[in-house]
C-alpha positions in Angstrom: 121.0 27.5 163.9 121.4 30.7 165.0 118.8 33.7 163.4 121.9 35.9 161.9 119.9 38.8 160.8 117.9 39.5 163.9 121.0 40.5 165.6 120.3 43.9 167.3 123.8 45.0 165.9 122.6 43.7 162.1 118.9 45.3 162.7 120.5 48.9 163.5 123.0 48.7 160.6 120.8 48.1 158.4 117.9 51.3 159.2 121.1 53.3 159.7 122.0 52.7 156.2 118.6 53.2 154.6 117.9 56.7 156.9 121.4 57.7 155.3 119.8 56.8 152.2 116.7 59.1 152.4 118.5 61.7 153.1 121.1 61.5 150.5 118.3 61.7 148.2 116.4 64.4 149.9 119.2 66.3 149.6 119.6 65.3 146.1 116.5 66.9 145.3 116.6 70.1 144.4 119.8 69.6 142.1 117.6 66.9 140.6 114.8 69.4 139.9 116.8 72.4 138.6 118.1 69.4 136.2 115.0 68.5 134.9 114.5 69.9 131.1 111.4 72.9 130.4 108.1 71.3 129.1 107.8 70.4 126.1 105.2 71.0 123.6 102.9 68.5 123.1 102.0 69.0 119.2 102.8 71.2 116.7 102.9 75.3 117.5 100.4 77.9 115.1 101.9 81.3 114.8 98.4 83.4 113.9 99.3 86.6 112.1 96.6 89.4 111.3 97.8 90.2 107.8 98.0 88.4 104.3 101.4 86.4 103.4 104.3 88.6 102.5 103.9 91.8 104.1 106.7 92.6 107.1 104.6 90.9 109.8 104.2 88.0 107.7 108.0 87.5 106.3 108.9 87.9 110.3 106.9 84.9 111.4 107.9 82.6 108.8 111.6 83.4 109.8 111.2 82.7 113.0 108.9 80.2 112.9 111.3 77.8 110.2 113.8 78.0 113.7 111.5 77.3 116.1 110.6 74.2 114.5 113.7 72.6 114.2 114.5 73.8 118.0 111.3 73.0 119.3 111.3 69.5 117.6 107.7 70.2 116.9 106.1 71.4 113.3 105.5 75.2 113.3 102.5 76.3 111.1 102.1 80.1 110.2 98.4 80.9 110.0 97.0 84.4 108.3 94.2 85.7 109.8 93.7 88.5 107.8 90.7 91.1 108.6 90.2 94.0 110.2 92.8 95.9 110.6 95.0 92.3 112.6 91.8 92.7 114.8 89.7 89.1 113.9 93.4 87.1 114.5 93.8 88.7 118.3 90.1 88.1 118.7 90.8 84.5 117.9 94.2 84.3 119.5 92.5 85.4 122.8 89.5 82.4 122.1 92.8 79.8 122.2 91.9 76.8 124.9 94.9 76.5 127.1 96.0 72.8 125.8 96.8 74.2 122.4 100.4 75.6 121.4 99.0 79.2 120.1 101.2 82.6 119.7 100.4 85.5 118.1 102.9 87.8 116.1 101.2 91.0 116.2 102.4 95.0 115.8 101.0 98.2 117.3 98.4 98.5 115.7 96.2 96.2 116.9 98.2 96.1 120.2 98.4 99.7 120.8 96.1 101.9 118.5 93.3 99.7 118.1 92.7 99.6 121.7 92.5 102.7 121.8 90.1 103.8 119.0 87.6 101.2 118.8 84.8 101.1 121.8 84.8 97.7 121.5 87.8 95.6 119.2 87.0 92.1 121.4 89.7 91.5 123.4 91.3 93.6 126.2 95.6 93.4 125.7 96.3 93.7 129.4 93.6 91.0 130.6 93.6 88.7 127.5 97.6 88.2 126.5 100.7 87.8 127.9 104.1 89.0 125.8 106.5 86.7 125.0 108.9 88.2 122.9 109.8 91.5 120.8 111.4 90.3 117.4 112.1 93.1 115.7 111.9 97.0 115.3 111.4 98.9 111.9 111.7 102.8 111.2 109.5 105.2 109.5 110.6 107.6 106.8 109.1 111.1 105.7 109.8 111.1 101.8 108.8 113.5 99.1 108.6 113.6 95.5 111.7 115.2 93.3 109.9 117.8 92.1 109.5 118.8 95.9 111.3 121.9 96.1 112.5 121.6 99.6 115.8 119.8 99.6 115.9 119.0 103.3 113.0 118.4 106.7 113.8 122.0 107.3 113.0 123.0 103.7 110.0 121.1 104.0 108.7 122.4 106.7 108.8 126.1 105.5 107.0 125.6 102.8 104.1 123.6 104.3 104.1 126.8 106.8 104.1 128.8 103.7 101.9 126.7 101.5 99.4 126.0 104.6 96.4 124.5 102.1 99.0 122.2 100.7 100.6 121.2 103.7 99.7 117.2 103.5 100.9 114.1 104.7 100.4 110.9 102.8 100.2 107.9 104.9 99.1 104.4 104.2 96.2 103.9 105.6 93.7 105.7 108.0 94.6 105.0 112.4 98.1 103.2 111.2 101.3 104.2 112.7 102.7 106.4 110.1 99.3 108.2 110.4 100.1 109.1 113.9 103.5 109.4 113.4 102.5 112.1 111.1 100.8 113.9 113.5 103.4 113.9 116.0 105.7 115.7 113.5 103.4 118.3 112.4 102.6 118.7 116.3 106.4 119.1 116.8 106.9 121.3 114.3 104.4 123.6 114.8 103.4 122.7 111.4 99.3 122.9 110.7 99.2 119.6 108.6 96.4 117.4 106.9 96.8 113.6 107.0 95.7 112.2 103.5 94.8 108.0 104.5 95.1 105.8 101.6 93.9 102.3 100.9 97.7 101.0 101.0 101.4 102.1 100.2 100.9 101.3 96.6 98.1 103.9 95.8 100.3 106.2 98.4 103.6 106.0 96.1 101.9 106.7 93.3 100.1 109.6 93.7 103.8 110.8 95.9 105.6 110.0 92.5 103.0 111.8 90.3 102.8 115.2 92.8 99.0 114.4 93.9 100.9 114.1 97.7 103.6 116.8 98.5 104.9 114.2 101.5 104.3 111.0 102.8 104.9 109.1 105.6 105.5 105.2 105.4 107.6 102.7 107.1 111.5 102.9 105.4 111.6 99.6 104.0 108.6 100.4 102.1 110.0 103.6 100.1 113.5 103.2 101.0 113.9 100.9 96.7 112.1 104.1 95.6 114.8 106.6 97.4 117.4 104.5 95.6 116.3 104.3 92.5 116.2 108.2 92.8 112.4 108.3 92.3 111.4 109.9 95.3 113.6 111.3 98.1 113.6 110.7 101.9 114.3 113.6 104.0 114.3 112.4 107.9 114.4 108.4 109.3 112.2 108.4 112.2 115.0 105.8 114.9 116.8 107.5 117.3 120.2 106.1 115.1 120.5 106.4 111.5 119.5 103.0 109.9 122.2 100.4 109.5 120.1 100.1 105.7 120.4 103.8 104.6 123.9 105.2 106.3 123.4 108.0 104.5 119.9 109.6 105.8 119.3 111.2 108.8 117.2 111.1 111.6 114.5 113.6 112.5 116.8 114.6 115.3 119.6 115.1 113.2 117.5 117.1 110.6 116.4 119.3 113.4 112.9 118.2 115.1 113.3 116.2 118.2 111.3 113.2 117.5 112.0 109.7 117.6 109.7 106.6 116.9 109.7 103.0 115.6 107.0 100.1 114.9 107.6 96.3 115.6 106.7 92.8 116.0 106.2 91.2 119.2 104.9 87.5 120.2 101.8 87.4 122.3 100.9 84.3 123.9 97.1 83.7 125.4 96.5 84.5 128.8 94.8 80.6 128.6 98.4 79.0 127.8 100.0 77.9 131.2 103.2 80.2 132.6 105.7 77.5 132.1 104.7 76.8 128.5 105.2 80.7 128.1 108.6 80.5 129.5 109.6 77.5 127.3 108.1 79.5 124.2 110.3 83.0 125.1 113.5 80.9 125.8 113.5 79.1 122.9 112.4 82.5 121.1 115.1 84.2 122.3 117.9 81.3 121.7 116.7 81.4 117.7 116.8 85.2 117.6 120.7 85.2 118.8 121.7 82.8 116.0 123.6 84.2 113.2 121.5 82.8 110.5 118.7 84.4 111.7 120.1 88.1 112.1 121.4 87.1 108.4 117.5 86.4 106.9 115.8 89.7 109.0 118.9 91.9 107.5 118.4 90.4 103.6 114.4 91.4 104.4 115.6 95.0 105.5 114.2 94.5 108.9 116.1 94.9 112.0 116.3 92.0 114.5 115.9 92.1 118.2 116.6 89.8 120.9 114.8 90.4 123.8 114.1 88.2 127.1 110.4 88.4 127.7 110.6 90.8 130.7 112.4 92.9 128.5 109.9 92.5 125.8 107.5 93.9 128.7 108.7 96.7 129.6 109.4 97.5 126.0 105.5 97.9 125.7 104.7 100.2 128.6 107.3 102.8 127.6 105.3 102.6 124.2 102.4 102.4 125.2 103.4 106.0 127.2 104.9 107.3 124.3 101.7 106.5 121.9 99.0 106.8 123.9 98.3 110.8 124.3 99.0 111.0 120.6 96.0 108.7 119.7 94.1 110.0 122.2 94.8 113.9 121.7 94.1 113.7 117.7 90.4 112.8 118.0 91.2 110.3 115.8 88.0 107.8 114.8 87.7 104.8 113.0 
């Protein structure tokens, strides 16, 4: 009997089919990759945050983290860190090994200022982190009590020129934002002004509400109930736009001092965590921060959302880091 499938003819067939084959699937192959879904996370994610539950920092990781989850398919824990200043949670966000699913939600404060200040905080922001994503923005808001006679900034800032031992600015706490942002408007305005720190914006409201403070400088969601309620009155709003939350106020600009400022919260990711697990993270980030639901729960908190890829997040922080910078440094400012 004749050996069928040794027949040249059969033999060539045969490798001609298999090369075409290969190279139908070579050329299959980059299709194939671009197809293949981003890492996922191989346990649940922590979300460290610097600061006790419910302040703003706080109330923005649980929001986002409750999405995550359920787009992630993973649990998302929020963990607060509290101490020094949001300092011991970037010192331990920083310690992170790379196999485990760490961010850290973290403001400028102890992204910006803190570098700045201390000689030695324990981590280094350019070296240590990489950002992810920048969540949300918030304003700040010059208020004063009703008994202030000056009806408007410009009001204001006469008589602190004319009142010069008087001329102070209340702020929350010593090296925080509205510190510095408090500075920057008295440098502006040519205005000789003393920056009173208090333990907190409690203490701070009260003594602005029982005339111990002529000013103070806080961020709006924290006096803005207070403005309402026609306890206290805010004279400028420190966004480059009026706030979608108080229509009625103006801007610093508007009020006559060219100034413009705002605080936020931004996701930092270890610089331990590998690049594509970064990249999942800020995609996933920036998908939950474009769902209405989630623009809904930031605007019932009074905090403005943000959705930001994570090159845009980037850039976001030089440009503040410009802006800030010679402000820290030039008011001598130590903890």
């Amino acid at each position: 009997m004749a050996d069928h499938t040794s027949h040249p003819r059969r033999r060539f067939m045969r490798g001609a089919a298999g090369a075409l084959a290969l190279t139908g699937l070579i050329a299959a192959l980059p299709s194939m990759a671009q197809a293949q879904p981003a890492p996922q996370l191989d346990g649940p994610l922590r979300i460290l945050v610097g600061y006790a539950p419910g302040g703003a920092t706080d109330r923005v990781a649980r929001i986002v983290g409750d999405k995550l989850a359920a787009r992630l398919g993973v649990p998302v824990i929020v963990e607060n860190k509290s101490g020094a200043g949001g300092r011991l949670a970037a010192q331990q966000a920083k310690a992170t090994p790379a196999n485990q699913n760490v961010l850290m939600l973290a403001n400028p404060a102890v992204m910006v200022v803190a570098p700045l200040v201390f000689k030695d905080n324990g981590y280094d922001v350019e070296r240590d982190f990489v950002p992810v994503s920048h969540v949300n923005s918030y304003d700040f808001a010059l208020a004063v009590s009703p008994s202030m006679p000056a009806r408007d900034l410009g009001q204001l800032l006469a008589w602190m020129r004319a009142n010069p031992k008087q001329a102070n600015f209340g702020v929350p706490a010593t090296g925080s934002l509205p510190h510095f942002f408090a500075l920057m408007a008295g440098e502006k305005a040519g205005v000789p002004t003393q920056v009173v720190g208090y333990r907190g914006s409690a203490p701070l409201l009260n003594d602005l509400l029982g005339n111990q403070v002529p000013a103070a400088v806080d961020t709006l969601d924290t006096v803005l109930a207070q403005h309402e309620a026609g306890k206290l009155r805010i004279l400028a709003i420190s966004g480059a736009q009026r706030s979608v939350f108080a229509p009625g106020i103006p801007t610093f600009k508007e009020a006559g001092l060219d100034l413009a400022a705002t605080g936020w919260n931004t996701f930092f990711a270890p610089a331990s965590m590998p690049k594509e697990k970064v990249a999942r993270l800020a995609s996933a980030i920036h998908a939950v921060m474009q769902e209405p639901e989630t623009t809904a729960r930031f605007k019932d908190a009074m905090m403005v959302p943000v959705v930001s890829t994570q090159a845009q997040t980037a850039s976001m922080l030089k440009a503040y880091q410009a802006q800030w910078a010679p402000v820290v440094q030039q008011s001598g400012y130590q903890p």
